[in-house]
N, CA, C and O atoms as a GROMACS GRO file, in nm:
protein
  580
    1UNK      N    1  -0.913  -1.695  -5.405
    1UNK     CA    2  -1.044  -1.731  -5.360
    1UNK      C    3  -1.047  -1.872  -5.307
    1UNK      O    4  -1.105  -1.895  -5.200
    2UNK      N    5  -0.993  -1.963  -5.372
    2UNK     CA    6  -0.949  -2.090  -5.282
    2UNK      C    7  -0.904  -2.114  -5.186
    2UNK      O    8  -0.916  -2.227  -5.138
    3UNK      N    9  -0.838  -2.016  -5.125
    3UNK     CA   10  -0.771  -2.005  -4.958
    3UNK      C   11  -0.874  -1.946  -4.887
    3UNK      O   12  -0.897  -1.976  -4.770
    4UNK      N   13  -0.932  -1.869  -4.946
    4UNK     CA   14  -1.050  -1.821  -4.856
    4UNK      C   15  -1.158  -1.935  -4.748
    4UNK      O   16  -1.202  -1.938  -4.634
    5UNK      N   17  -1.162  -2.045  -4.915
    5UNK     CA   18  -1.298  -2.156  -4.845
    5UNK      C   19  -1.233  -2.262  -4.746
    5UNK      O   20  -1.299  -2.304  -4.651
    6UNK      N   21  -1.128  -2.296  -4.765
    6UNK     CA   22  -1.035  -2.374  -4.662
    6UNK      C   23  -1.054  -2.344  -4.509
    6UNK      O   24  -1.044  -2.232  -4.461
    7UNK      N   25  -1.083  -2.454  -4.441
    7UNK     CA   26  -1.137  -2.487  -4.288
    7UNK      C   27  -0.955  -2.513  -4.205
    7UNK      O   28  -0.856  -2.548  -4.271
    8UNK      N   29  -0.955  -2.500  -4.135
    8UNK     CA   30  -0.874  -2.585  -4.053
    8UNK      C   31  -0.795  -2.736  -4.036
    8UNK      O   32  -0.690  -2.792  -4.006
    9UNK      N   33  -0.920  -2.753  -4.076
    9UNK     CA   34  -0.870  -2.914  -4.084
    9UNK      C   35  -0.829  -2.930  -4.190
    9UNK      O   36  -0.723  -2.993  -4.184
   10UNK      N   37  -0.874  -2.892  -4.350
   10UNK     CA   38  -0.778  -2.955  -4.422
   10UNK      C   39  -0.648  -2.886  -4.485
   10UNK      O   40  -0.596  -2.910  -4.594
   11UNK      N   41  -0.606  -2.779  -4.370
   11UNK     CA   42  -0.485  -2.773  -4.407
   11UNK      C   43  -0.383  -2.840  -4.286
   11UNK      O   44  -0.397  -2.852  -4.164
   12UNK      N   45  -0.277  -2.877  -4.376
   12UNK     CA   46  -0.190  -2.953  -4.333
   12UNK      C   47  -0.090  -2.876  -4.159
   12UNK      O   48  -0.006  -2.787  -4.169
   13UNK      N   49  -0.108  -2.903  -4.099
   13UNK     CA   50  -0.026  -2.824  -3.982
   13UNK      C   51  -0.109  -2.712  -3.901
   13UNK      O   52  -0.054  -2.641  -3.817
   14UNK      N   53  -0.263  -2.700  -3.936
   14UNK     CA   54  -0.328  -2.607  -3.853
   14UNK      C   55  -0.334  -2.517  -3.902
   14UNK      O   56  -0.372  -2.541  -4.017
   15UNK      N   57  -0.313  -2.380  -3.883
   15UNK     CA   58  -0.417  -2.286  -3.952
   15UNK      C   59  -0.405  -2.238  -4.079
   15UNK      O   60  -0.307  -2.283  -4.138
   16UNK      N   61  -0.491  -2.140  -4.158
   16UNK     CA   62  -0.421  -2.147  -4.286
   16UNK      C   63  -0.340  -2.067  -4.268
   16UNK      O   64  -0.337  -1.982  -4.179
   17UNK      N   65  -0.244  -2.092  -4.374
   17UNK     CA   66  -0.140  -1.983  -4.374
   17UNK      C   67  -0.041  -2.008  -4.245
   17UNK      O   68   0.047  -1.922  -4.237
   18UNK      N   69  -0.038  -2.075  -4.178
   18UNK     CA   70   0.040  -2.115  -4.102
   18UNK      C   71   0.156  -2.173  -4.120
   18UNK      O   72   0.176  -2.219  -4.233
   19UNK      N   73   0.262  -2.188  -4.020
   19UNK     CA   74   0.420  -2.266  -4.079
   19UNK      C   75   0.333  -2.404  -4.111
   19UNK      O   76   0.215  -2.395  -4.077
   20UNK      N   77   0.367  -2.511  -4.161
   20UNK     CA   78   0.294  -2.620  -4.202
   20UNK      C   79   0.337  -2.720  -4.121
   20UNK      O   80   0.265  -2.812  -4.082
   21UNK      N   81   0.527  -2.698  -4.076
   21UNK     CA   82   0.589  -2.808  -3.978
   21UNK      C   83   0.551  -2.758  -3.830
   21UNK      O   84   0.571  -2.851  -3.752
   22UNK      N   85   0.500  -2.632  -3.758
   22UNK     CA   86   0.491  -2.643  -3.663
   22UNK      C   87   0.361  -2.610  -3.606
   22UNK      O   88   0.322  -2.597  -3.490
   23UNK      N   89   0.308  -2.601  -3.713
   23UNK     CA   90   0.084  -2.531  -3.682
   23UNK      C   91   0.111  -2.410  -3.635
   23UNK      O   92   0.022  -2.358  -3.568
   24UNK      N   93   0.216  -2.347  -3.654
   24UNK     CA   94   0.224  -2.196  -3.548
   24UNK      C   95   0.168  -2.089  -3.638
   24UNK      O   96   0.212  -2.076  -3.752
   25UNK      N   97   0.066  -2.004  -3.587
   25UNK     CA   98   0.028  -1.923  -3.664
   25UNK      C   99   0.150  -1.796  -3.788
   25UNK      O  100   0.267  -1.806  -3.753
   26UNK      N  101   0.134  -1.716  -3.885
   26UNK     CA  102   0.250  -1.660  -3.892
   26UNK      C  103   0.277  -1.527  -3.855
   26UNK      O  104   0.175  -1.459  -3.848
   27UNK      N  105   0.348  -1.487  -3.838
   27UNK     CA  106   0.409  -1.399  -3.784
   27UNK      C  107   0.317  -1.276  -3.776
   27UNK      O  108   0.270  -1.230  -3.880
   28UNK      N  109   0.290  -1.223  -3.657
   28UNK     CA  110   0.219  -1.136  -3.642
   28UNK      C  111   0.037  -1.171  -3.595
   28UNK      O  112  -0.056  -1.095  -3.568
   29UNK      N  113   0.044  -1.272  -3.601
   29UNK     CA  114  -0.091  -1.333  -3.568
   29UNK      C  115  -0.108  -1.432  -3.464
   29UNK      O  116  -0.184  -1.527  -3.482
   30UNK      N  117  -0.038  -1.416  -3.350
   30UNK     CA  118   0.013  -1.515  -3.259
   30UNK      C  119  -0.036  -1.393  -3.134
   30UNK      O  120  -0.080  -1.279  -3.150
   31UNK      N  121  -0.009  -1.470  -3.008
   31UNK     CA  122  -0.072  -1.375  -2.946
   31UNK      C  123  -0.024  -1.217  -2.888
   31UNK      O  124   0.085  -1.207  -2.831
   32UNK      N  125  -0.074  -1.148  -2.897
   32UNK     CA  126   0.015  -0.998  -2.867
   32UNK      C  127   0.079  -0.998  -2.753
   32UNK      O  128   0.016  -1.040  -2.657
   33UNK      N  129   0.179  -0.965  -2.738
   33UNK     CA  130   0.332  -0.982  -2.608
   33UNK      C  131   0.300  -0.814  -2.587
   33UNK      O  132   0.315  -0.724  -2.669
   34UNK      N  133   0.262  -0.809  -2.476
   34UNK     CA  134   0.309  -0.672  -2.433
   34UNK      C  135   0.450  -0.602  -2.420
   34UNK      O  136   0.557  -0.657  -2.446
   35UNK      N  137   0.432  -0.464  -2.373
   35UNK     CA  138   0.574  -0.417  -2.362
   35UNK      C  139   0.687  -0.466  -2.257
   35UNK      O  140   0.807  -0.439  -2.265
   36UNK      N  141   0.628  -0.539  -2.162
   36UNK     CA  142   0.660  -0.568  -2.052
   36UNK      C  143   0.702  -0.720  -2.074
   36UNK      O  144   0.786  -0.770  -2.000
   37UNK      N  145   0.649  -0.787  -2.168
   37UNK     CA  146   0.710  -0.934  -2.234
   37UNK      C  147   0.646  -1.012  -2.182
   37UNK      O  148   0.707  -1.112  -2.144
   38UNK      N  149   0.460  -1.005  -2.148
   38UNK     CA  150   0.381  -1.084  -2.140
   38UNK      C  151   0.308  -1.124  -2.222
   38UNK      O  152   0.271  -1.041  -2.306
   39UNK      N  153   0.262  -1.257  -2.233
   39UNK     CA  154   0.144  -1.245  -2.326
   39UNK      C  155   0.033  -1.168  -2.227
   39UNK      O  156   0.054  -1.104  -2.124
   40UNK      N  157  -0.160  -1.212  -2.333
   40UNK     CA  158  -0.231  -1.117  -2.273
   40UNK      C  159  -0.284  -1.182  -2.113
   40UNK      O  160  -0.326  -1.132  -2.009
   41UNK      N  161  -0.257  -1.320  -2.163
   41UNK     CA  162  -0.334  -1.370  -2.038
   41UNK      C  163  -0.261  -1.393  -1.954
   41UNK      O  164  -0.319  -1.437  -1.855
   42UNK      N  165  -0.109  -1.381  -1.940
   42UNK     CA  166  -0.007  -1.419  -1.798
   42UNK      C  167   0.004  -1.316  -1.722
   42UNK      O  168   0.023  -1.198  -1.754
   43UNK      N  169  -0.012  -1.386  -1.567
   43UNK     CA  170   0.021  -1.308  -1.490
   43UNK      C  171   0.198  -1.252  -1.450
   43UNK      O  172   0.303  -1.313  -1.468
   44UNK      N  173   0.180  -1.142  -1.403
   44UNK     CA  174   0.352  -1.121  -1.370
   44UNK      C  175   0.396  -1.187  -1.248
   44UNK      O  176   0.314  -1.209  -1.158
   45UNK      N  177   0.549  -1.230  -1.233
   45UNK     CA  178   0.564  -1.284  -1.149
   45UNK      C  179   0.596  -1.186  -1.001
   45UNK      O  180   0.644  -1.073  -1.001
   46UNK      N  181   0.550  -1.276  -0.866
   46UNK     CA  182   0.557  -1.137  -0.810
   46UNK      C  183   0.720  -1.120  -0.787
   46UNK      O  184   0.801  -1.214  -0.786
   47UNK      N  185   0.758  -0.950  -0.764
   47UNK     CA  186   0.909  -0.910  -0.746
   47UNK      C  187   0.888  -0.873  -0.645
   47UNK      O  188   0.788  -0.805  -0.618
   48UNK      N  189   1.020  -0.926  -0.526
   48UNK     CA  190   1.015  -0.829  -0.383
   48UNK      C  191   1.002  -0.720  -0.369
   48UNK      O  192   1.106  -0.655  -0.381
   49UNK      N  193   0.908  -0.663  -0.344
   49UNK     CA  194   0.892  -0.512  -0.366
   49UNK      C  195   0.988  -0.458  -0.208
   49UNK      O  196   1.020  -0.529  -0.113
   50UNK      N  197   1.007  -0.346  -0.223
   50UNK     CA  198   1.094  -0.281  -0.044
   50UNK      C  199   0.972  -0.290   0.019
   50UNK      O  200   0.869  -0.335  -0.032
   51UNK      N  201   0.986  -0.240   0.146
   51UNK     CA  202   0.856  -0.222   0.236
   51UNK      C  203   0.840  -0.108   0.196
   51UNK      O  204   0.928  -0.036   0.146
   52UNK      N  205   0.671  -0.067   0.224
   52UNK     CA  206   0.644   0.078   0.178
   52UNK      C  207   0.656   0.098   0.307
   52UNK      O  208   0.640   0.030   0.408
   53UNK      N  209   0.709   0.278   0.266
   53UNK     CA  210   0.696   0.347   0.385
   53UNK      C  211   0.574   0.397   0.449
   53UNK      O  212   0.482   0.423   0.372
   54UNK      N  213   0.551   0.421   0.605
   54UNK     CA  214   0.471   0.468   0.648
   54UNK      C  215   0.493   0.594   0.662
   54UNK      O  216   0.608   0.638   0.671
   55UNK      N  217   0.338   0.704   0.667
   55UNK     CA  218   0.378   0.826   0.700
   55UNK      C  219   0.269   0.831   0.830
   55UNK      O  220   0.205   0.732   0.864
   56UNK      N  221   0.256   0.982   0.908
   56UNK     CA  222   0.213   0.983   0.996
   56UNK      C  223   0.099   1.059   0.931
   56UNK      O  224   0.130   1.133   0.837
   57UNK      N  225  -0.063   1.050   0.975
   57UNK     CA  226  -0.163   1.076   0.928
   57UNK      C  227  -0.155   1.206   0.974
   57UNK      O  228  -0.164   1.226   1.095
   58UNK      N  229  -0.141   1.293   0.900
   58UNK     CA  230  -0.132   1.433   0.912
   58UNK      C  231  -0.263   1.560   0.878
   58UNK      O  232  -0.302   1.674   0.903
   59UNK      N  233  -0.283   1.467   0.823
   59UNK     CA  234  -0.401   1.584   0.723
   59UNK      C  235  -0.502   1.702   0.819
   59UNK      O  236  -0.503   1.815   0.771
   60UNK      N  237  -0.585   1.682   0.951
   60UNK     CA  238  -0.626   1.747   1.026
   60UNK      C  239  -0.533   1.800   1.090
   60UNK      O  240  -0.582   1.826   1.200
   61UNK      N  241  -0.396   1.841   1.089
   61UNK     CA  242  -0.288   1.880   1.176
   61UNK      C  243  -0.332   2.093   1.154
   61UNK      O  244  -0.383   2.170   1.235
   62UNK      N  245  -0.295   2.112   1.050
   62UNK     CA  246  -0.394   2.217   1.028
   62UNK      C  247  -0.499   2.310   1.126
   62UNK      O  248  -0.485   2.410   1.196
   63UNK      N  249  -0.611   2.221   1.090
   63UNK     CA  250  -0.714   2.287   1.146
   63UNK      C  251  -0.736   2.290   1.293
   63UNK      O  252  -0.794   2.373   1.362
   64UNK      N  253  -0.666   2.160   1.331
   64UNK     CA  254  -0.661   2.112   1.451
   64UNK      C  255  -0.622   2.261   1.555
   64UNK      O  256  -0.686   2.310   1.648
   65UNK      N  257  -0.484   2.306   1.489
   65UNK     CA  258  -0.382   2.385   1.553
   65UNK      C  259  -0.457   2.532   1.536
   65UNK      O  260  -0.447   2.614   1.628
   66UNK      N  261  -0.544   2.566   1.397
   66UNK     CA  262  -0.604   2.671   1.397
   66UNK      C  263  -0.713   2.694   1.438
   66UNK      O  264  -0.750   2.811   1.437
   67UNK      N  265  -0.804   2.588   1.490
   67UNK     CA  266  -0.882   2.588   1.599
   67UNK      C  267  -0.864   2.584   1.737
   67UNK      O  268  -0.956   2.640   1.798
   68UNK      N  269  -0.760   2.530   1.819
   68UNK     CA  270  -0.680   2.561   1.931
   68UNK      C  271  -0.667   2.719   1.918
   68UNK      O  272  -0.725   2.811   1.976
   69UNK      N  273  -0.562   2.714   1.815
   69UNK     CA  274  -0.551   2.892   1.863
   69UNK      C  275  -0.670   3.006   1.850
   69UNK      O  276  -0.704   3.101   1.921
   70UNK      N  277  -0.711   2.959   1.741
   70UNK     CA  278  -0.892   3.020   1.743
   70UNK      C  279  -0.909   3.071   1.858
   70UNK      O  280  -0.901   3.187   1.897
   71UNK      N  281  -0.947   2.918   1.942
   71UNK     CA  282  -1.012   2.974   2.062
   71UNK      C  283  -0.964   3.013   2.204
   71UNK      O  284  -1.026   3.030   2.309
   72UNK      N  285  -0.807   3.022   2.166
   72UNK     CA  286  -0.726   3.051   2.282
   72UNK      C  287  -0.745   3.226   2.244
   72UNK      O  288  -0.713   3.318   2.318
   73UNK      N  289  -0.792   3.234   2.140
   73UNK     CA  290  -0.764   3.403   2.097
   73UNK      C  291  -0.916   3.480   2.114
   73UNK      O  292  -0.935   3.601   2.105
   74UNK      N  293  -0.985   3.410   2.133
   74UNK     CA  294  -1.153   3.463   2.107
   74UNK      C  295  -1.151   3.478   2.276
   74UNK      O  296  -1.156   3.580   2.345
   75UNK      N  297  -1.141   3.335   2.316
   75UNK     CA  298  -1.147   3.377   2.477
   75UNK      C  299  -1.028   3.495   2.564
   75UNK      O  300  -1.062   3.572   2.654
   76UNK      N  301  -0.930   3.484   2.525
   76UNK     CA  302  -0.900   3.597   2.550
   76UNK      C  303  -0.930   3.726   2.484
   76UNK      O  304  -0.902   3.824   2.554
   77UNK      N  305  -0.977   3.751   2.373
   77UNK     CA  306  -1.047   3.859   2.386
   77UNK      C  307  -1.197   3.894   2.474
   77UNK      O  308  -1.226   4.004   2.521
   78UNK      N  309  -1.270   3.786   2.481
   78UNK     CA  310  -1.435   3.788   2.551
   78UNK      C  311  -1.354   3.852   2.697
   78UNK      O  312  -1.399   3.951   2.754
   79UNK      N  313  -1.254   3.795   2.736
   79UNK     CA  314  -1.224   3.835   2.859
   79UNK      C  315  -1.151   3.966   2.905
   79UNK      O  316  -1.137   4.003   3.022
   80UNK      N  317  -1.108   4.029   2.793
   80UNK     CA  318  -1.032   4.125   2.778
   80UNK      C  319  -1.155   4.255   2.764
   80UNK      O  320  -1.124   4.372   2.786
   81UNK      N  321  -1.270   4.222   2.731
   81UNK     CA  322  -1.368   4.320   2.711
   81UNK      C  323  -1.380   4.410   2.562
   81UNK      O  324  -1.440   4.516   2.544
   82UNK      N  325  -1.308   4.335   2.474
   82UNK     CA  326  -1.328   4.399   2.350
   82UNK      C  327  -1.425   4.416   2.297
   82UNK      O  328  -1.507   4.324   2.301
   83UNK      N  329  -1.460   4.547   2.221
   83UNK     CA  330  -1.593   4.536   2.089
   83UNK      C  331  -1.557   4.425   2.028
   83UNK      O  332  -1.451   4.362   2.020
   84UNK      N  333  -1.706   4.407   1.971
   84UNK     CA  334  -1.737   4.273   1.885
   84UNK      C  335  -1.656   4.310   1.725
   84UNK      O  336  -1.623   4.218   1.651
   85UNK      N  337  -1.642   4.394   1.705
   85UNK     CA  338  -1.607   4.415   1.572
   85UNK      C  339  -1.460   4.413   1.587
   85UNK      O  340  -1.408   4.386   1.479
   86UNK      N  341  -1.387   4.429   1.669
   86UNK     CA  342  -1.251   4.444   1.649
   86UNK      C  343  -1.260   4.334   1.702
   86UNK      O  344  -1.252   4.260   1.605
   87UNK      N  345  -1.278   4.233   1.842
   87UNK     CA  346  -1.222   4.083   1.841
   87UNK      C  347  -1.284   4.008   1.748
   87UNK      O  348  -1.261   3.891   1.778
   88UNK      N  349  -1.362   4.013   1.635
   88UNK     CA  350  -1.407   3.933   1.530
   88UNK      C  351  -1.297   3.947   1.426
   88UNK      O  352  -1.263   3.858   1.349
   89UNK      N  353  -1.243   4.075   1.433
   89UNK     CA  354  -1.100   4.092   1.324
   89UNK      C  355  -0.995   4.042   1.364
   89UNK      O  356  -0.907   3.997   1.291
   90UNK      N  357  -0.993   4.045   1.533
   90UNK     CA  358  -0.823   3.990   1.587
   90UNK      C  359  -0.873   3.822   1.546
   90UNK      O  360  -0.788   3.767   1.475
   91UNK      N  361  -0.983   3.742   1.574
   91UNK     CA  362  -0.983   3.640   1.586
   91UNK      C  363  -0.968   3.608   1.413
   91UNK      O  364  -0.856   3.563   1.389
   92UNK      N  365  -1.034   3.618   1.319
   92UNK     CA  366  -0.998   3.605   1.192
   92UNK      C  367  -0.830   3.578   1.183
   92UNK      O  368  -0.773   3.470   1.171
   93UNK      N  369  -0.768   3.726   1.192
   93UNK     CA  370  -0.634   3.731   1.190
   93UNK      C  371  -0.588   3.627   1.227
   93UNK      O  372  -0.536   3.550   1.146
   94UNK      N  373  -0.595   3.599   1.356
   94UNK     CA  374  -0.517   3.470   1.419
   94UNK      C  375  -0.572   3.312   1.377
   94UNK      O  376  -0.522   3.212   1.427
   95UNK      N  377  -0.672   3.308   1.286
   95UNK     CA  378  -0.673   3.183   1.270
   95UNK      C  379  -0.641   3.208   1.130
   95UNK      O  380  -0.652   3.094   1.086
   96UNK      N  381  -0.615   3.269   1.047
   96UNK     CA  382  -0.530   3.291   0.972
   96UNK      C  383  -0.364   3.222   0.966
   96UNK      O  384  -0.304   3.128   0.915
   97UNK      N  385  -0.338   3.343   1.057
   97UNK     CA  386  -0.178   3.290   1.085
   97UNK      C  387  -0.201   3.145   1.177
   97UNK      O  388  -0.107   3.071   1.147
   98UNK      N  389  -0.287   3.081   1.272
   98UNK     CA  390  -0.246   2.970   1.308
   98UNK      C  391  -0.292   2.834   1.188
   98UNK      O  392  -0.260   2.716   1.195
   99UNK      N  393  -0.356   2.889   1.108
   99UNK     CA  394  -0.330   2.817   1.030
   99UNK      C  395  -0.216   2.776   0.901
   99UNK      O  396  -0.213   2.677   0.828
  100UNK      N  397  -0.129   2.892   0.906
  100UNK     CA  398   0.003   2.879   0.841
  100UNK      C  399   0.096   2.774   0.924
  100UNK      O  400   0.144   2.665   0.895
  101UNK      N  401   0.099   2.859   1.044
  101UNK     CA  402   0.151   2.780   1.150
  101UNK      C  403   0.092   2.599   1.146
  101UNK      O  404   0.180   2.513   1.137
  102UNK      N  405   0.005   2.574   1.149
  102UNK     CA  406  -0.030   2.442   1.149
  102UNK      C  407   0.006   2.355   1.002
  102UNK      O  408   0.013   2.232   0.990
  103UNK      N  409   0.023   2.456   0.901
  103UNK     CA  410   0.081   2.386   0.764
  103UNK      C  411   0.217   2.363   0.770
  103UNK      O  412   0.275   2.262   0.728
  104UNK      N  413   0.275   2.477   0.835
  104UNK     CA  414   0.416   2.425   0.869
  104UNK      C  415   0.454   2.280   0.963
  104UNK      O  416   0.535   2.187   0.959
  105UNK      N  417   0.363   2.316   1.030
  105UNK     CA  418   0.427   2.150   1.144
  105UNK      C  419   0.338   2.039   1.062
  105UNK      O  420   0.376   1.923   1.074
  106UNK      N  421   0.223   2.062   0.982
  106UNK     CA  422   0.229   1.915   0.887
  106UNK      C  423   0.358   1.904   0.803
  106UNK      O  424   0.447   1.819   0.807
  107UNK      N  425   0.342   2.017   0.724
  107UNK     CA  426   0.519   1.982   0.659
  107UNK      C  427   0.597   1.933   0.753
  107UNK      O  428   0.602   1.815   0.720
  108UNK      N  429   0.684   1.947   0.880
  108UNK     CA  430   0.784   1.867   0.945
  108UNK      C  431   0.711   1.767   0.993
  108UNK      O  432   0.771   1.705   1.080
  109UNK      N  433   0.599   1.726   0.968
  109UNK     CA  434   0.547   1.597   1.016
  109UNK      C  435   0.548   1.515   0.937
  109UNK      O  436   0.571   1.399   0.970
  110UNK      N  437   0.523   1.548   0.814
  110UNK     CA  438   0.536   1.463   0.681
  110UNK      C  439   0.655   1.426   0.604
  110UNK      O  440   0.657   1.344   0.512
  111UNK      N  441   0.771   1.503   0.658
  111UNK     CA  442   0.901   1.390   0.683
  111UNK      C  443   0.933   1.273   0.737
  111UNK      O  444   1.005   1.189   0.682
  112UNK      N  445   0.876   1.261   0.855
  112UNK     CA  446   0.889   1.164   0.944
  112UNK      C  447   0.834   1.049   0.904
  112UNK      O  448   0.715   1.031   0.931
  113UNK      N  449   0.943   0.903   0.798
  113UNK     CA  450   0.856   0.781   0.806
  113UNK      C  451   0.911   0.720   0.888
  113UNK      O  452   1.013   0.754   0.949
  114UNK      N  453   0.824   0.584   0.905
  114UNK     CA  454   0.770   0.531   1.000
  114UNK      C  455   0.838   0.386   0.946
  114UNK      O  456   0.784   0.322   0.856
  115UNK      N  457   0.941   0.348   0.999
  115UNK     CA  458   0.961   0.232   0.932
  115UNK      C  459   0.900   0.070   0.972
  115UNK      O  460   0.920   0.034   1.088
  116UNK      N  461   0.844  -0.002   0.901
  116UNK     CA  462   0.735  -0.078   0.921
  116UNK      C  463   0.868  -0.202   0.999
  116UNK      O  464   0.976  -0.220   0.943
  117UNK      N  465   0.835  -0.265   1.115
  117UNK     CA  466   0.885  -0.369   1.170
  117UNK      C  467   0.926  -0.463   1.035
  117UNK      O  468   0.865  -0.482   0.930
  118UNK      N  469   1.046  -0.510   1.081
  118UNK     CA  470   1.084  -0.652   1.013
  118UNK      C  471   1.033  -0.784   1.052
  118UNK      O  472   1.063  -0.801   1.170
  119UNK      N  473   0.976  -0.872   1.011
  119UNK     CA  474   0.980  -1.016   1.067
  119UNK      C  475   1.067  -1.074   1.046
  119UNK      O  476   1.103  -1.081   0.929
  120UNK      N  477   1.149  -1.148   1.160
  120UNK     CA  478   1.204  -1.223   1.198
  120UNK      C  479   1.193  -1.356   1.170
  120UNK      O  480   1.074  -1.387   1.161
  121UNK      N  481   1.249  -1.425   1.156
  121UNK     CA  482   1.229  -1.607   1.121
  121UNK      C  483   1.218  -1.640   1.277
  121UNK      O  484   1.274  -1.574   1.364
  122UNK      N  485   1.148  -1.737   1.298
  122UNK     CA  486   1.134  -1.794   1.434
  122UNK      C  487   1.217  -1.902   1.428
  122UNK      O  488   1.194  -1.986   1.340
  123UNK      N  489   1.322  -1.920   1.513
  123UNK     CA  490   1.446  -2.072   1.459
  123UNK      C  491   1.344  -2.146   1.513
  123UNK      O  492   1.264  -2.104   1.595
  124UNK      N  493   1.350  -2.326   1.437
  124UNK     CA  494   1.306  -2.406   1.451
  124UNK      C  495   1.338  -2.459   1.605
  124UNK      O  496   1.434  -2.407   1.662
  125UNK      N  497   1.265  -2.555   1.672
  125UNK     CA  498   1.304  -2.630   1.804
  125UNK      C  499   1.390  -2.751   1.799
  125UNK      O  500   1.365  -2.870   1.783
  126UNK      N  501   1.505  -2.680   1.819
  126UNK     CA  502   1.646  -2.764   1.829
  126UNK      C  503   1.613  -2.921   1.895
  126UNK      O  504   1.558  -2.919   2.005
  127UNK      N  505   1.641  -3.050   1.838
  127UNK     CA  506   1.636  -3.181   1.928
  127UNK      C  507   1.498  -3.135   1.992
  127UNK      O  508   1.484  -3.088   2.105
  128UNK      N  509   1.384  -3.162   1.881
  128UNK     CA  510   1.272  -3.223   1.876
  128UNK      C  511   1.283  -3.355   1.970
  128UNK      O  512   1.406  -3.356   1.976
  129UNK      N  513   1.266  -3.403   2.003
  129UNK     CA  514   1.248  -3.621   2.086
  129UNK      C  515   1.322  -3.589   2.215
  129UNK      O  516   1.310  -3.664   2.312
  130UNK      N  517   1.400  -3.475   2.219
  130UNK     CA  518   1.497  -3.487   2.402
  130UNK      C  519   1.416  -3.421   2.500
  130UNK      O  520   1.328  -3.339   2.471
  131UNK      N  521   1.449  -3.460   2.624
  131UNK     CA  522   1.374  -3.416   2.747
  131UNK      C  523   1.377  -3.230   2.707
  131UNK      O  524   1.456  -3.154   2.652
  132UNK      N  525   1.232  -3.219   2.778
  132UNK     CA  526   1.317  -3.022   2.771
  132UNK      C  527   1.272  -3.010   2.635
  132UNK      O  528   1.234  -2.892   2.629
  133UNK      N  529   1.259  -3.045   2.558
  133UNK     CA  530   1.196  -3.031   2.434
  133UNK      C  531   1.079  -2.966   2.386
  133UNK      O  532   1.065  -2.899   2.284
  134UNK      N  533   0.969  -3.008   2.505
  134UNK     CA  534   0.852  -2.986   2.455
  134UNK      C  535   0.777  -2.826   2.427
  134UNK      O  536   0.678  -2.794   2.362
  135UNK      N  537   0.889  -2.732   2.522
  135UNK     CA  538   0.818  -2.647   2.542
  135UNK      C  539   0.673  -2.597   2.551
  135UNK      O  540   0.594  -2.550   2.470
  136UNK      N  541   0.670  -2.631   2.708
  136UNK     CA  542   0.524  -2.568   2.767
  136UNK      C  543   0.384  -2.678   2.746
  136UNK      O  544   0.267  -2.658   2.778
  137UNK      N  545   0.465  -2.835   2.660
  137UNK     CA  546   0.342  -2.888   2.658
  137UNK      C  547   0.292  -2.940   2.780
  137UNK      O  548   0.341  -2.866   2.865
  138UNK      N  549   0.210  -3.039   2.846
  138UNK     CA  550   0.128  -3.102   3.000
  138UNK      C  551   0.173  -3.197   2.962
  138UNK      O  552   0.138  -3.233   2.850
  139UNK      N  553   0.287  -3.293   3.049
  139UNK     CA  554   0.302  -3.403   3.060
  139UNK      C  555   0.241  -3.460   3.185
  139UNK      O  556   0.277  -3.455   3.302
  140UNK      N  557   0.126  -3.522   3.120
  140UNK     CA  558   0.087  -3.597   3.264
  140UNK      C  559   0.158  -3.744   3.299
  140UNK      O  560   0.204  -3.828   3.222
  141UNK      N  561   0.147  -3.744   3.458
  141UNK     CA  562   0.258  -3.877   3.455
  141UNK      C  563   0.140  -3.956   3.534
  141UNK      O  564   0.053  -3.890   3.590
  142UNK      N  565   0.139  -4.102   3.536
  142UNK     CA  566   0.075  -4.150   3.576
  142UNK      C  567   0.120  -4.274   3.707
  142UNK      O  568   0.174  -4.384   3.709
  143UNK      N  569   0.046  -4.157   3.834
  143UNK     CA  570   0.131  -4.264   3.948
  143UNK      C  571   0.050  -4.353   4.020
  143UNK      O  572   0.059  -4.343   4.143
  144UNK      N  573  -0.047  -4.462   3.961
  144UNK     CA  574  -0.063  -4.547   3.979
  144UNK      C  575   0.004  -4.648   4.026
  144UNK      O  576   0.102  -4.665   3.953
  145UNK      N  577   0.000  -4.761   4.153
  145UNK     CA  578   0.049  -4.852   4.258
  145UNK      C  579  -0.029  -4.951   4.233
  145UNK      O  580  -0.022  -5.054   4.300
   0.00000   0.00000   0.00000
C-alpha cells in the first residue's frame, strides 16, 4: 500500500518501479514495438519500391464489342426481312456469344503492361563561366561609340 501513494517525483530515477539508474520504465511497460520493429508513433522509412505496373483500362472492352456486334446483327436482320420473334432470338444469341468474345480479348488485353518511362538524370552544364556556356541565354552587347 505504500507504493501505491508514491508520485513520481519522489522516487529516485522516475517512475515507480522503474530501473532506478536509468528512469526506464520496466519491462513490458515501455512503449509497444510493433511486429514490424516500430514503435507506435514512428514513421517507416521509405523503401524503393519497383515501378508499378501499368495495365490497359479494359473494363468496357466487353460490352463495347457486344454492342458492336449487337447491332451489326439486328441490322442485318431488319434488312434481311425477318419476323420479330426470331430476329429478337438471333439478336439475343449473338450478343451472347459477342460478349464471350469480348471477355476473351479483355483477357489478352490484360496481359499487356505498360511499362512506366524511366527518368533520366539530366547531366549537369559542363564549364559553367566558358563562352558557349550559357545555353540559349540573351546576351546583349552594347555598341555604343
Amino acid at each position: 500500500m505504500a507504493e501505491d501513494n508514491l508520485n513520481v517525483a519522489e522516487v529516485a530515477g522516475g517512475a515507480p518501479g522503474g530501473n532506478q539508474e536509468t528512469g526506464a520504465p520496466p519491462e513490458g511497460e515501455g512503449p509497444e514495438i510493433e511486429e514490424n520493429g516500430l514503435a507506435e508513433g514512428e514513421e517507416p522509412e521509405e523503401e524503393e519500391k519497383p515501378p508499378e505496373e501499368i495495365h490497359l483500362k479494359t473494363k468496357p472492352v466487353p460490352a463495347v464489342v457486344m454492342l458492336i456486334g449487337g447491332a451489326a446483327t439486328a441490322i442485318s436482320c431488319f434488312l434481311r426481312h425477318f419476323p420479330l420473334l426470331k430476329m429478337l432470338f438471333i439478336v439475343f444469341i449473338s450478343l451472347v456469344c459477342f460478349w464471350i468474345v469480348g471477355g476473351i480479348i479483355k483477357l489478352l488485353l490484360d496481359r499487356i503492361v505498360i511499362e512506366p518511362p524511366e527518368e533520366e538524370e539530366k547531366p549537369e552544364a559542363e564549364g559553367e563561366g566558358e563562352e558557349g556556356a550559357n545555353d540559349g541565354e540573351v546576351i546583349e552587347k552594347n555598341n555604343t561609340v
